[in-house]
MIMI-859650 format. One record per residue (C-alpha): residue in one letter; y, z, x; residue number from 1. Coordinates in Angstrom, 3 decimals, m for minus. Layout:
N
+------+----------+----------+----------+------+
: resn :        v :        w :        u : resi :
+------+----------+----------+----------+------+
:    A :        Y :        Z :        X :  NUM :
...
+------+----------+----------+----------+------+
// end
This chain:
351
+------+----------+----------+----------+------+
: resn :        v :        w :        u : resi :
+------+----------+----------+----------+------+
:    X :   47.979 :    2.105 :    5.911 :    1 :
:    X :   46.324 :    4.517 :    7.951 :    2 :
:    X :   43.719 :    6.953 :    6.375 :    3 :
:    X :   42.521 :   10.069 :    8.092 :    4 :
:    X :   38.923 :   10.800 :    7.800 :    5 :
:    X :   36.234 :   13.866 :    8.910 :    6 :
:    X :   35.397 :   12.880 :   12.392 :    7 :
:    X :   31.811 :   14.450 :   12.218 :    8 :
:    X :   31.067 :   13.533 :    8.310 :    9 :
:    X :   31.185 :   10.094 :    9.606 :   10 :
:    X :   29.305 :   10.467 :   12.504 :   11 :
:    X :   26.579 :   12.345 :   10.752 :   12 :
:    X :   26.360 :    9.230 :    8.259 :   13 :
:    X :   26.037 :    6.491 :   10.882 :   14 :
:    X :   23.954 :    8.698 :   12.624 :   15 :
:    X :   21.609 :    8.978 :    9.606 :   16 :
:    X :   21.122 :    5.159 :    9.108 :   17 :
:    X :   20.539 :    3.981 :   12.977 :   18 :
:    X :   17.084 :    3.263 :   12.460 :   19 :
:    X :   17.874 :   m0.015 :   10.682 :   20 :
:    X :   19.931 :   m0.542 :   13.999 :   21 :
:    X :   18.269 :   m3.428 :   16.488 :   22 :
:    X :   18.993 :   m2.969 :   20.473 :   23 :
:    X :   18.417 :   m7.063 :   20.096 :   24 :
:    X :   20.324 :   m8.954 :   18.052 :   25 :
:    X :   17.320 :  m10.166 :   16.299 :   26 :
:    X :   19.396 :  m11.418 :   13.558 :   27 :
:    X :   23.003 :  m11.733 :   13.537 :   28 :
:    X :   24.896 :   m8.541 :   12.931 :   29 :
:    X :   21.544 :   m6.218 :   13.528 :   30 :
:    X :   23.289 :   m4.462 :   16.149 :   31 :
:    X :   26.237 :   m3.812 :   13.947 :   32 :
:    X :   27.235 :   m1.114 :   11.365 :   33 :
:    X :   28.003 :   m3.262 :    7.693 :   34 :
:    X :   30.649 :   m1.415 :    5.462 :   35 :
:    X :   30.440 :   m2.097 :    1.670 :   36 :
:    X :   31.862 :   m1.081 :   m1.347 :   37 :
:    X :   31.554 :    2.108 :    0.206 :   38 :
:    X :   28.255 :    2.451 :    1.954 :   39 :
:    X :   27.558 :    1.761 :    5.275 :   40 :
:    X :   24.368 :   m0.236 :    5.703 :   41 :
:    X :   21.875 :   m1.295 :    8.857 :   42 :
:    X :   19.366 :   m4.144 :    8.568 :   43 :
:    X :   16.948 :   m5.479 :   11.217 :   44 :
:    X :   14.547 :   m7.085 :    9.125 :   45 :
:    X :   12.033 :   m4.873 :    9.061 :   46 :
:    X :   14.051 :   m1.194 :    7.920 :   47 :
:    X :   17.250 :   m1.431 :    5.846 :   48 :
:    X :   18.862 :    1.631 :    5.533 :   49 :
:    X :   22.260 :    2.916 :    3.757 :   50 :
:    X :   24.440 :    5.924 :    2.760 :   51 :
:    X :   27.791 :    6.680 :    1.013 :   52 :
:    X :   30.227 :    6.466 :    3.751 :   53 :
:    X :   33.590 :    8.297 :    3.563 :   54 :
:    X :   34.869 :    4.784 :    5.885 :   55 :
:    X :   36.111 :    2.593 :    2.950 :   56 :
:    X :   36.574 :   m0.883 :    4.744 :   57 :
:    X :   34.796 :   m4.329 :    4.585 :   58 :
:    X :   33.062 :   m5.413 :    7.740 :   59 :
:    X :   30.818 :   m4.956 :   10.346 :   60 :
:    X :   31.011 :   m3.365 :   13.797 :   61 :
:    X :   29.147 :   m3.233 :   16.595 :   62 :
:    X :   27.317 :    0.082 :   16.778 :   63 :
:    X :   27.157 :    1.098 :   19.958 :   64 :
:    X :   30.682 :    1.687 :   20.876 :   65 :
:    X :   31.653 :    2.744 :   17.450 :   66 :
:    X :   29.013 :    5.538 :   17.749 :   67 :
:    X :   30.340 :    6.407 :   21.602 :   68 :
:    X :   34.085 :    7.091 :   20.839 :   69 :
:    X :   33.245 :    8.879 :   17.597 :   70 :
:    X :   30.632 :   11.239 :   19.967 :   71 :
:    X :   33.526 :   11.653 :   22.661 :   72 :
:    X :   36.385 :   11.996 :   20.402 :   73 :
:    X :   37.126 :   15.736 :   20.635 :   74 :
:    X :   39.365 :   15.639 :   17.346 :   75 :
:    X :   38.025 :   17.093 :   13.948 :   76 :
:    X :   40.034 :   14.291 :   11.895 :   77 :
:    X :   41.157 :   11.019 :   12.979 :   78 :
:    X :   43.356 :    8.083 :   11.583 :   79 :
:    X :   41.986 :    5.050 :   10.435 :   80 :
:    X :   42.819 :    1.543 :   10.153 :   81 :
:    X :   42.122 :   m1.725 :   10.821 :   82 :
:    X :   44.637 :   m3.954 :   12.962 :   83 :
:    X :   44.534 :   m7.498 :   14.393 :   84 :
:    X :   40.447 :   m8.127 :   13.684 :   85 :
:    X :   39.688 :   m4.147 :   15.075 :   86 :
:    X :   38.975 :   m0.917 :   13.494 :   87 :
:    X :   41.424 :    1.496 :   14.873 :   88 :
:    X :   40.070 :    5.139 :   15.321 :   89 :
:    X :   43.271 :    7.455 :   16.219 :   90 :
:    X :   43.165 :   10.823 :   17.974 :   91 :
:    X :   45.766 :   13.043 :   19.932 :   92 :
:    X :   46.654 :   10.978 :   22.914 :   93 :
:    X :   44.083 :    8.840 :   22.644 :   94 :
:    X :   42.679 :    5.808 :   20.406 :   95 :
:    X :   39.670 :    3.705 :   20.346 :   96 :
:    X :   39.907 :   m0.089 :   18.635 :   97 :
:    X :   36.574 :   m2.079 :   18.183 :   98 :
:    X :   35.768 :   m5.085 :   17.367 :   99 :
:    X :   35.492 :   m6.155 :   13.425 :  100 :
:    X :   34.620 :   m8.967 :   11.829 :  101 :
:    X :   35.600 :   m8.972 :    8.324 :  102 :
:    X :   32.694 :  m10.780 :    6.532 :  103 :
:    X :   28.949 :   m9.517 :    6.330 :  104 :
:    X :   25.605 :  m11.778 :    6.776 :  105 :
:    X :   23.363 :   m8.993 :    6.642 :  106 :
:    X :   20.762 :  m10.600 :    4.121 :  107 :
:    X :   20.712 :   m7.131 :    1.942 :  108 :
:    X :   20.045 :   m8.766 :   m1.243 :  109 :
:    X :   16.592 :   m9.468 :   m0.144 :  110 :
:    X :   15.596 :   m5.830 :    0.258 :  111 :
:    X :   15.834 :   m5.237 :   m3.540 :  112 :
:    X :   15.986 :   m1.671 :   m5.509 :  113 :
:    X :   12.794 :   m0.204 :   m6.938 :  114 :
:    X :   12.769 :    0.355 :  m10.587 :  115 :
:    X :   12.108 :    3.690 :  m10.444 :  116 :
:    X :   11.672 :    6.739 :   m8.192 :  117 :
:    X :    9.048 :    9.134 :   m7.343 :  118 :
:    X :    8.658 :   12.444 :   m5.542 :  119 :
:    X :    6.783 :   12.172 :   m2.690 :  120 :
:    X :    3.529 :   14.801 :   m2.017 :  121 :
:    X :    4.167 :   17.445 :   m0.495 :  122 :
:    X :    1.975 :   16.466 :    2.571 :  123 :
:    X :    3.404 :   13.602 :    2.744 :  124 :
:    X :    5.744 :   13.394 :    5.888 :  125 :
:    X :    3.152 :   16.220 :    7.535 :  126 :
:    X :    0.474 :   13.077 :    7.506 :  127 :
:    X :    2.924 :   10.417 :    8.295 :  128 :
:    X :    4.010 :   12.685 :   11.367 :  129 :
:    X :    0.754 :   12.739 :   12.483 :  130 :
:    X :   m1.080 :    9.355 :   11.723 :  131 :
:    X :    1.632 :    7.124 :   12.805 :  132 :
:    X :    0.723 :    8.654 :   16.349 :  133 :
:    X :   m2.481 :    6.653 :   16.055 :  134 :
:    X :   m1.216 :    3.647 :   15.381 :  135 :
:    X :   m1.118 :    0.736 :   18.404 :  136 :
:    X :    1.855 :   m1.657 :   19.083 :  137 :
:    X :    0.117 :   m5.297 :   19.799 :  138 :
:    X :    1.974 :   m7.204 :   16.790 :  139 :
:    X :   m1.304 :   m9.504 :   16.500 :  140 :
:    X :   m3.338 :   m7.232 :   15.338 :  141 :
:    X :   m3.357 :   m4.428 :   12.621 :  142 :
:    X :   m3.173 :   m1.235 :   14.794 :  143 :
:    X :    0.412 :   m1.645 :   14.333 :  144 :
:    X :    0.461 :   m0.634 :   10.645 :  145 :
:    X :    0.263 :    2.254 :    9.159 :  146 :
:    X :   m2.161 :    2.103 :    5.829 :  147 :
:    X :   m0.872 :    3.786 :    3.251 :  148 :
:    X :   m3.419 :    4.168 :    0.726 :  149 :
:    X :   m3.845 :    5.540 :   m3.009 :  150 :
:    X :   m5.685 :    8.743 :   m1.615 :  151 :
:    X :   m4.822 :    8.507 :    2.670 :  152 :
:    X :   m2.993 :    7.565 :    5.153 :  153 :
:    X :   m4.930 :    6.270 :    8.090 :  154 :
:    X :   m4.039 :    4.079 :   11.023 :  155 :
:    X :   m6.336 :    3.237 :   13.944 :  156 :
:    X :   m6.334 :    1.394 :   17.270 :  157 :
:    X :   m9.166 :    0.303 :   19.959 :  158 :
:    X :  m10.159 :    3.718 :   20.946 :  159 :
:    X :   m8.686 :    6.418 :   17.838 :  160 :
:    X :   m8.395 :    6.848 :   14.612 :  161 :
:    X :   m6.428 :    9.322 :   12.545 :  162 :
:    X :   m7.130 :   10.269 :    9.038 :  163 :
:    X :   m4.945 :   12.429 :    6.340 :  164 :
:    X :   m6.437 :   12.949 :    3.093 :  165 :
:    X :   m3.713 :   13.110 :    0.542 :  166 :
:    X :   m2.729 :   11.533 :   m3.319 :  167 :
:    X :   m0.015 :    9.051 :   m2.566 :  168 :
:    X :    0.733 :    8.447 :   m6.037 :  169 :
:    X :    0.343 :    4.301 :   m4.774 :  170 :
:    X :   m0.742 :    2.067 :   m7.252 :  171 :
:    X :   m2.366 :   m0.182 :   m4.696 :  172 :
:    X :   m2.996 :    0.108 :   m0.639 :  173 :
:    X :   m0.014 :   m0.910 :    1.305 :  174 :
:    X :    0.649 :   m1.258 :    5.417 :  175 :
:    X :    3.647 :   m0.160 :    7.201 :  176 :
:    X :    4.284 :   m0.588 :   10.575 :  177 :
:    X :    4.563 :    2.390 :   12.454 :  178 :
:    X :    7.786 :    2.130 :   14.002 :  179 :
:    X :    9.158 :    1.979 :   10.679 :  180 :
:    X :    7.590 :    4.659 :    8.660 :  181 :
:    X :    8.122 :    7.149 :   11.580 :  182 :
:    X :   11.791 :    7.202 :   11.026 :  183 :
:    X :   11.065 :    8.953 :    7.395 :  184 :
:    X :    9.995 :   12.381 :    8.849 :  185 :
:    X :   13.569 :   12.994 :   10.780 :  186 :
:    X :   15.393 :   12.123 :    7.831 :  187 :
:    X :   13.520 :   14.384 :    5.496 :  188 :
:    X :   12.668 :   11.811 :    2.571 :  189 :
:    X :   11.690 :   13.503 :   m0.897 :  190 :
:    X :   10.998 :   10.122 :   m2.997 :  191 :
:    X :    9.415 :    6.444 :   m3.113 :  192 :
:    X :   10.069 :    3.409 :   m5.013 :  193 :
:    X :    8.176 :    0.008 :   m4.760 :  194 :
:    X :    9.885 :   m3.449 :   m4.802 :  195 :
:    X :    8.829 :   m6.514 :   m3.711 :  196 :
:    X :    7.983 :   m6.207 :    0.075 :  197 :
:    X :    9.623 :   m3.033 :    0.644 :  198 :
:    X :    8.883 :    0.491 :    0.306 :  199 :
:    X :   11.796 :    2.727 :   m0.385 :  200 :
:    X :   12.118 :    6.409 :    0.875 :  201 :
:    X :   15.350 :    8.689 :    0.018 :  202 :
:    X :   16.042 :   11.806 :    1.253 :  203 :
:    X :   17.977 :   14.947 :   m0.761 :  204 :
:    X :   22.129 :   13.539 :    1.079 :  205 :
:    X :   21.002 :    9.797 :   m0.623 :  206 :
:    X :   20.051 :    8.275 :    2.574 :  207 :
:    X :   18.131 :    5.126 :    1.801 :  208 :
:    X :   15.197 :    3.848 :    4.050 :  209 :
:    X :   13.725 :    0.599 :    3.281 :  210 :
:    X :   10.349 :   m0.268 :    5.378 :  211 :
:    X :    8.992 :   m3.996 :    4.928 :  212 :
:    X :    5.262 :   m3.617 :    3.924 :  213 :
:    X :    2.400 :   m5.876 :    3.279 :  214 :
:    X :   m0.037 :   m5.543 :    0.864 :  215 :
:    X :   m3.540 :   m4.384 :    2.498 :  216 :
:    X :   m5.731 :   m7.185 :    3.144 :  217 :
:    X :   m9.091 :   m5.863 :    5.452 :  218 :
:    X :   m7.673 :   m2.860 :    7.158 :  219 :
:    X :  m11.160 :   m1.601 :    8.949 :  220 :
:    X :  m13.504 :    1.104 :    7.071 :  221 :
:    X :  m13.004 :    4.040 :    9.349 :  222 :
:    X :  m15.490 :    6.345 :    7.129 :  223 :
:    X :  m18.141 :    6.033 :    9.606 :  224 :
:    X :  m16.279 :    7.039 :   12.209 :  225 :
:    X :  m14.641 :   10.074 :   10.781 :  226 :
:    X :  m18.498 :   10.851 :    9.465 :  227 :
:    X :  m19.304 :   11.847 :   13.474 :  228 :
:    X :  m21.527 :   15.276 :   14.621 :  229 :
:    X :  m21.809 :   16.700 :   17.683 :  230 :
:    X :  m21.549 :   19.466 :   19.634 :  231 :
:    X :  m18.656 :   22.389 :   18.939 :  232 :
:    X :  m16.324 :   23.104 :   21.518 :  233 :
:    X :  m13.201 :   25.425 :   21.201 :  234 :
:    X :  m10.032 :   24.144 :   22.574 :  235 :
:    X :   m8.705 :   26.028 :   25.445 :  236 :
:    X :   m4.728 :   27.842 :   23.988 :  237 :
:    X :   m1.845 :   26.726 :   25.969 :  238 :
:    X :   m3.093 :   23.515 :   25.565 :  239 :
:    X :   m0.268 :   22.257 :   23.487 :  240 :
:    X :    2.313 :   23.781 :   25.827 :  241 :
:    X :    0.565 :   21.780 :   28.876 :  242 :
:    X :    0.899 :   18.435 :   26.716 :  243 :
:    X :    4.639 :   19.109 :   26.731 :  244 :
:    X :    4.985 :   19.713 :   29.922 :  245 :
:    X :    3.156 :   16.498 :   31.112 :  246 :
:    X :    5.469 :   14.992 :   28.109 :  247 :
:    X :    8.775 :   15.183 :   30.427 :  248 :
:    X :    6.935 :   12.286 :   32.459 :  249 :
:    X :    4.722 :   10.597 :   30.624 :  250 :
:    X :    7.865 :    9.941 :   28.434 :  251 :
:    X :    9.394 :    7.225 :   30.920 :  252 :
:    X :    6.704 :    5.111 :   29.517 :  253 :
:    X :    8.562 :    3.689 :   26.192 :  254 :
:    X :    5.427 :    1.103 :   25.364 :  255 :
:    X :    2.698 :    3.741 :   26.124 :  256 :
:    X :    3.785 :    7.170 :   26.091 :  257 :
:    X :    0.111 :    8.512 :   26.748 :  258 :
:    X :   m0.979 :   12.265 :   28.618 :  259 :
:    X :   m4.427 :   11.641 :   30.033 :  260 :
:    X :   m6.952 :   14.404 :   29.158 :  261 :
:    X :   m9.849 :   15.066 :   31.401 :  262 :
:    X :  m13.083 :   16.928 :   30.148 :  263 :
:    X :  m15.090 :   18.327 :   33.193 :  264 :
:    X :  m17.556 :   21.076 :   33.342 :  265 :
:    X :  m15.836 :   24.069 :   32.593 :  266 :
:    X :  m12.380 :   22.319 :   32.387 :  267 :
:    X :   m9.561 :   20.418 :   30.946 :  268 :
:    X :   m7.089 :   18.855 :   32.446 :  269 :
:    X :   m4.103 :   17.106 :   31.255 :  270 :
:    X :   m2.106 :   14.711 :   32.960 :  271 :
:    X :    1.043 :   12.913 :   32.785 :  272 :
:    X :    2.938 :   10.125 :   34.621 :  273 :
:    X :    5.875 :    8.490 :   34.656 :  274 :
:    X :    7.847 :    6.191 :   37.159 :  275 :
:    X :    9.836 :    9.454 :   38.253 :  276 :
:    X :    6.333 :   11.342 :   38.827 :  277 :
:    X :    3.842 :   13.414 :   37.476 :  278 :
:    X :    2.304 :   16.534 :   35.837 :  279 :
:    X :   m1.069 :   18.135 :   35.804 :  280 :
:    X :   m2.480 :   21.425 :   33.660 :  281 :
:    X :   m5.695 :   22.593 :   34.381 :  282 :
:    X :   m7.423 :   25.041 :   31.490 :  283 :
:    X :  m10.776 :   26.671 :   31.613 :  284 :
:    X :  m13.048 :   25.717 :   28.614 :  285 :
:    X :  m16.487 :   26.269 :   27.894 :  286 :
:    X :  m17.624 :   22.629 :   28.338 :  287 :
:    X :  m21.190 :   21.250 :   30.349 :  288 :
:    X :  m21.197 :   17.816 :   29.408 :  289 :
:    X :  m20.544 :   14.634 :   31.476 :  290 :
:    X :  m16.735 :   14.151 :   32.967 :  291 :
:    X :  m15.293 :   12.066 :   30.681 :  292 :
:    X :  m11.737 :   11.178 :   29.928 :  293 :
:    X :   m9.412 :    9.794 :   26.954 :  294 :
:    X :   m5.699 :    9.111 :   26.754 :  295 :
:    X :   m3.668 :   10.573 :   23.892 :  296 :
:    X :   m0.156 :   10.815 :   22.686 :  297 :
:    X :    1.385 :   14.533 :   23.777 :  298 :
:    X :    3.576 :   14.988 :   20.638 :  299 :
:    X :   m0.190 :   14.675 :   18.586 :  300 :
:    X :   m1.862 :   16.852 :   20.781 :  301 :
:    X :    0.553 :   19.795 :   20.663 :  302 :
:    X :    0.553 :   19.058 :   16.958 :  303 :
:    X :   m2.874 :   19.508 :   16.838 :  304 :
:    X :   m4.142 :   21.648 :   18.766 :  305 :
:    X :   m1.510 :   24.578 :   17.849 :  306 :
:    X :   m3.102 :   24.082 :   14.260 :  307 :
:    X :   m6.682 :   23.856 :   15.218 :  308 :
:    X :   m8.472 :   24.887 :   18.201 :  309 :
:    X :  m11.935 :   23.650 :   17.685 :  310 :
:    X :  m13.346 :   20.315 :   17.935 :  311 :
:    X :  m16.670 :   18.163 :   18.211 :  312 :
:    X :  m17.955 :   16.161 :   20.972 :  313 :
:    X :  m21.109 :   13.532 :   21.176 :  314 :
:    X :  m21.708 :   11.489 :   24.481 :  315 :
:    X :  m19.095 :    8.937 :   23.458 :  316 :
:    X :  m16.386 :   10.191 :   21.142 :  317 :
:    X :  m13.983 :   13.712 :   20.762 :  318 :
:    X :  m13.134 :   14.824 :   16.894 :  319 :
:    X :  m10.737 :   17.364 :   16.131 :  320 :
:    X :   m9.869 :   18.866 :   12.161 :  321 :
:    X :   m7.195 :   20.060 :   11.611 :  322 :
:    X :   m6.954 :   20.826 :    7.697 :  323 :
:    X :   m6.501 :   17.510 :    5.755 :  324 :
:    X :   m5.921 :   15.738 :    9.025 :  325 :
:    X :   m9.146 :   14.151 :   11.054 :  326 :
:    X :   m8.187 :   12.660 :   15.088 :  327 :
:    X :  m11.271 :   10.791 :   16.362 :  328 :
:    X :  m11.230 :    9.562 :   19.780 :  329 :
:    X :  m13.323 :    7.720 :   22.116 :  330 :
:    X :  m14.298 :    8.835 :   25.372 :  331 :
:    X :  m14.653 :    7.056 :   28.722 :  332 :
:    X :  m16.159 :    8.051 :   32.121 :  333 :
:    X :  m13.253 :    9.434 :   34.690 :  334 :
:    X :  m11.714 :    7.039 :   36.623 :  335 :
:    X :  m11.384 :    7.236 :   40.461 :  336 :
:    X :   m7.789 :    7.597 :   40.377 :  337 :
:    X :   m7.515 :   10.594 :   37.720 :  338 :
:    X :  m10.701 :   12.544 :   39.901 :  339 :
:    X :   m8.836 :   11.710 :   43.219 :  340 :
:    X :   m6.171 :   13.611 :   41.621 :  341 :
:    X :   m7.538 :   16.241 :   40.433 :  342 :
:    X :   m9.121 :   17.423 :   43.683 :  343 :
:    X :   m5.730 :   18.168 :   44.529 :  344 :
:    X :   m4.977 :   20.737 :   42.339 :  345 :
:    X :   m5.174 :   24.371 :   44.062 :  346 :
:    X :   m4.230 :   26.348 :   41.024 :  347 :
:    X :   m5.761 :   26.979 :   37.899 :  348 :
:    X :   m5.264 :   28.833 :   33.994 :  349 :
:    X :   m6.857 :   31.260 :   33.227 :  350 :
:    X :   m5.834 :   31.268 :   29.798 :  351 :
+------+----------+----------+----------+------+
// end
């Protein structure tokens, strides 16, 4: 029997539990939407995620050309059912039928419920937003998490370190990796609950987000670092527009989406490139010190320097405050390739 359903309520609530999607079918049916006594649910062994669906079937179905029609489908409502092992989506003129298998293997169970939940800080997506940026993505090591602990977040890599001093209401330090936690800040998540290996994160519409965590073992003491003096130097504005800019290429590059920021004498240059091309910014700042260089992600530095415009520099490392939030980076002589590069630049901002 067909039903008719909302065309965009149901897109909005697949939409809202993709990050538990896989583009590898790491386990089977992690590239599939699961429908359950009405939910819809994603699990790819690291996130688990669910909402109330208004699609009351049993199954799963691949997610990528159920999301498609739905986006193409012009219609407001459509007809629904399933027929001959696929789920049946009916417009005017025109239908889409994908595949459906009728019994789910996602291993939900194992995620758990937490016994209770509580309201997340205020600050709390606001530090996630910004110290997840800091975090590295070699599994081997523990860059790739995310340390959640009682009183900050933190994460830190080779060359940075980013610090957000907050009350997480945690009974004990846990680590997240970062390409799970992220997802929290576009879905707006007001509360927590701890269960056995997973973190839980809900969000005012009832989305669930489940994050696998580990309990902290010897993430490093990054005190010392954040403890650094040097010498003031005040950001040049604009800056945070030119990391956009260099953003459209240095976006191509999924694994390292980096700018490169070049201190010279009087300026600072930003840089980014992708296999399409490049982009270069050049800003005047009141700067005498050695040509140095460090790579940072774009989003962070727009975030951070529209907030702060001030930050300290020693022969070896670049720290920036911005409110509760400390970015500490190392720096590194200029390479060849960057200078060569810069010579080329004819124009500069006066801003």
């Amino acid at each position: 029997m067909p039903k008719t359903i909302n065309r965009e309520e149901l897109l909005k609530q697949l939409e809202s539990v993709t990050p538990g999607l896989s583009p590898r079918e790491i386990i089977e049916q992690s590239g599939c939407f699961a429908f359950l006594k009405g939910k819809v649910l994603t699990f790819n062994d690291e996130i688990s995620c669910w909402t109330e669906c208004c699609l009351r079937i049993t199954g799963a179905v691949p997610a990528k050309p159920l999301l498609e029609s739905l986006r193409k489908m012009p219609e407001e409502t459509l007809e629904v059912h399933i027929d001959e092992g696929k789920l049946v989506l009916k417009g005017k003129r025109r239908r889409a039928r994908v595949a459906l298998k009728t019994s789910v293997t996602l291993p939900f169970k194992s995620v758990g419920e937490p016994k209770k939940w509580t309201t997340l800080p205020t600050d709390f997506l606001e530090a996630v937003n910004l110290v997840h940026r800091c975090a590295g993505k070699d599994e081997k090591k523990l860059e790739v998490y995310v340390h959640i602990h009682p009183e900050r977040i933190e994460a830190c890599m080779e060359h940075q370190v980013g610090h957000f001093r907050t009350h997480t209401d945690l009974p004990k330090p846990i680590l997240v990796r970062r390409d799970s936690i992220k997802h929290i800040v576009l879905l707006g998540m007001v509360e927590f609950g701890l269960a056995v290996e997973w973190t839980h994160f809900r969000n005012p519409n009832g989305v669930v987000l489940s994050c696998r965590h580990v309990m902290e073992e010897s993430f490093p003491d990054t005190s010392k670092v954040l403890s650094i003096k040097g010498t003031k130097i005040v950001l040049p504005k604009g800056l945070a527009d030119a990391a956009e800019r260099a953003a459209v290429f240095s976006e191509e590059n999924a694994e390292d989406n980096d700018v490169t920021v070049i201190l010279k004498p009087g300026k600072v240059i930003v840089i980014g490139s992708g296999a399409s091309g490049d982009f270069r910014e050049v800003k005047n700042v009141k700067y005498n010190g050695e040509e140095m260089m460090f790579m940072v992600s774009p989003k962070l530095l727009a975030d951070l320097t529209r907030k702060y415009n001030e930050a300290w520099i020693t022969p070896d490392t670049l720290k920036v405050r911005a409110g509760k939030f400390t970015y500490v980076t190392a720096l590194g002589p200029m390479e060849d390739k960057a200078e060569g590069k810069e010579e080329e630049t004819t124009e500069e901002s006066t801003e």
